[in-house]
C-alpha positions as CSV (number, residue, x, y, z in Angstrom):
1,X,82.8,2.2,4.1
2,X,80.8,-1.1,4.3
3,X,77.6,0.6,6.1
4,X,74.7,0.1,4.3
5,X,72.7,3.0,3.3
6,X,69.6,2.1,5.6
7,X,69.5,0.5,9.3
8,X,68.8,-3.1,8.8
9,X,65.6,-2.6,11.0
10,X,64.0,0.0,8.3
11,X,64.6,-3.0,5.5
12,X,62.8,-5.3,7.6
13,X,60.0,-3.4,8.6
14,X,59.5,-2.5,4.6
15,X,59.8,-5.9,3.7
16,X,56.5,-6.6,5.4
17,X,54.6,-3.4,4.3
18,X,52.9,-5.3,1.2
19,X,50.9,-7.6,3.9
20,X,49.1,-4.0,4.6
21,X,48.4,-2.0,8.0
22,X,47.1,-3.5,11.2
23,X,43.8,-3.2,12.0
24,X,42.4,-2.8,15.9
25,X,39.1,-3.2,14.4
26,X,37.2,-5.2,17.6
27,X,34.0,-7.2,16.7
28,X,30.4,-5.9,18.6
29,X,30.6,-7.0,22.0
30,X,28.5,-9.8,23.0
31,X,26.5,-8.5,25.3
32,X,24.8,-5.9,22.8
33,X,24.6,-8.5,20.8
34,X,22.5,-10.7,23.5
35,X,20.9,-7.6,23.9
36,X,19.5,-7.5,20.1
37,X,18.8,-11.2,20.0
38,X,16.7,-10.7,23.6
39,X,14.9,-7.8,22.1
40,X,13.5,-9.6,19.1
41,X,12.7,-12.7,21.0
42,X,10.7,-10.5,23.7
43,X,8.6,-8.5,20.5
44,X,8.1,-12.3,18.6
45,X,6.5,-13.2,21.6
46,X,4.6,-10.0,22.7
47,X,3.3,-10.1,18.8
48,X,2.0,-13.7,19.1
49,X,0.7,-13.1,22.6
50,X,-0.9,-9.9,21.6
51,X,-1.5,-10.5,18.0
52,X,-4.6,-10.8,16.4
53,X,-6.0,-12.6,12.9
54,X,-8.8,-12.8,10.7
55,X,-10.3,-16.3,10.3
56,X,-10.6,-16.9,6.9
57,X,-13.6,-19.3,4.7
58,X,-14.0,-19.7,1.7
59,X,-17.5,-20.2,0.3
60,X,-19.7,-20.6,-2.9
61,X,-22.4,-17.9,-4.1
62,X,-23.0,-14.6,-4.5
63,X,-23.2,-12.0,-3.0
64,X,-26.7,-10.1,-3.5
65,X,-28.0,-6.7,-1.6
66,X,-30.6,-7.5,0.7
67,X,-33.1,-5.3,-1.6
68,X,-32.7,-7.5,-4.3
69,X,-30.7,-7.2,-7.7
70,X,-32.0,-4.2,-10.0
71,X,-30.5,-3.6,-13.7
72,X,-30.5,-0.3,-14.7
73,X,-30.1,0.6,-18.1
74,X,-29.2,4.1,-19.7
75,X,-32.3,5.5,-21.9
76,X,-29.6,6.1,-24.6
77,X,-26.0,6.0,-25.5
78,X,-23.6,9.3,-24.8
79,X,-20.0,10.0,-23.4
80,X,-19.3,11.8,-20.3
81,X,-17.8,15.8,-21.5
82,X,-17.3,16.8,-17.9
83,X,-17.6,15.9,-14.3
84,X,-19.5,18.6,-11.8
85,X,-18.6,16.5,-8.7
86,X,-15.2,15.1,-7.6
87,X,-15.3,11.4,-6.6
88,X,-16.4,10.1,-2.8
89,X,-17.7,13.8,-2.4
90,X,-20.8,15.0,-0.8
91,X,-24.2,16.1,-3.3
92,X,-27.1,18.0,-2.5
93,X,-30.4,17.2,-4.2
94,X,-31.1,18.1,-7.6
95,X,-27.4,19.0,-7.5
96,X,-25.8,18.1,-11.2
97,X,-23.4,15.1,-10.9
98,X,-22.1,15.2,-14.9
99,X,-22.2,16.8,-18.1
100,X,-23.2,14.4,-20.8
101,X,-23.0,14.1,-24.6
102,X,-25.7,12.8,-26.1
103,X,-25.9,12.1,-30.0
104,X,-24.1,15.4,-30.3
105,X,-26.6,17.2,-28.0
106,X,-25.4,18.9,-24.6
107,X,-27.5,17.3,-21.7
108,X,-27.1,18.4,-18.1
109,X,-28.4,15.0,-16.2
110,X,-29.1,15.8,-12.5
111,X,-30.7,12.0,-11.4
112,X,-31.7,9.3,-13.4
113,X,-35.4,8.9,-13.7
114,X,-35.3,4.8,-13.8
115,X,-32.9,5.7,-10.7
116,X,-35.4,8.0,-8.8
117,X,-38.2,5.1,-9.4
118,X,-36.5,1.8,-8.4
119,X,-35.3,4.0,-4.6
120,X,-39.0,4.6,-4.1
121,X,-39.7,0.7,-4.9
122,X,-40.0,-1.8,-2.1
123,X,-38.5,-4.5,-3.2
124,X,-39.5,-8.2,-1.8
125,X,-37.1,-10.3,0.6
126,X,-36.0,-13.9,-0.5
């Protein structure tokens, strides 16, 4: 009774199990790959063929409205309590834009009078 208890060939093939299993894992072919590379170079170019930009200066000044410059002051000094229009919406006239606090008084402004005047004012070009 000199037979081993496992086949010589079963030893061997365990011997190299600790180098792992074999992968058939192929790499993309290169034709999709030539494919991708074409497809970038072909939208590169169709972008700068195509492709617009905005020329860009740079200057010194200001920039004033073609009506001239017009400080408006408030008549007096009060926090906003409510809004009665959302922002970037539409108004009617003499429609209420905000609710306004003034020295503990409730004041419903509608437009500001210095505002009314300086819309009806021509003012001169420069």
């Amino acid at each position: 009774m000199n037979q081993a208890l496992f086949r010589q060939e079963a030893l061997q093939a365990k011997r190299g199990s600790w180098l792992g299993s074999i992968s058939l894992a192929q790499p993309l072919p290169l034709w999709v790959l030539t494919g991708f590379a074409a497809l970038a170079a072909l939208t590169i170019g169709l972008f700068l063929f195509f492709g617009s930009y905005t020329r860009r200066a740079q200057v010194s000044g200001h920039l004033v409205p073609s009506q001239g410059m017009a400080m408006i002051l408030a008549p007096a000094t009060g926090i906003i309590s409510q809004m009665q229009v959302a922002e970037c919406s539409y108004v009617a006239r003499d429609q209420a834009l905000l609710e306004a606090d003034i020295l503990g008084e409730q004041r419903l402004l509608r437009k500001p009078p210095r505002q009314a005047y300086i819309s009806k004012v021509e003012l001169p070009a420069r």
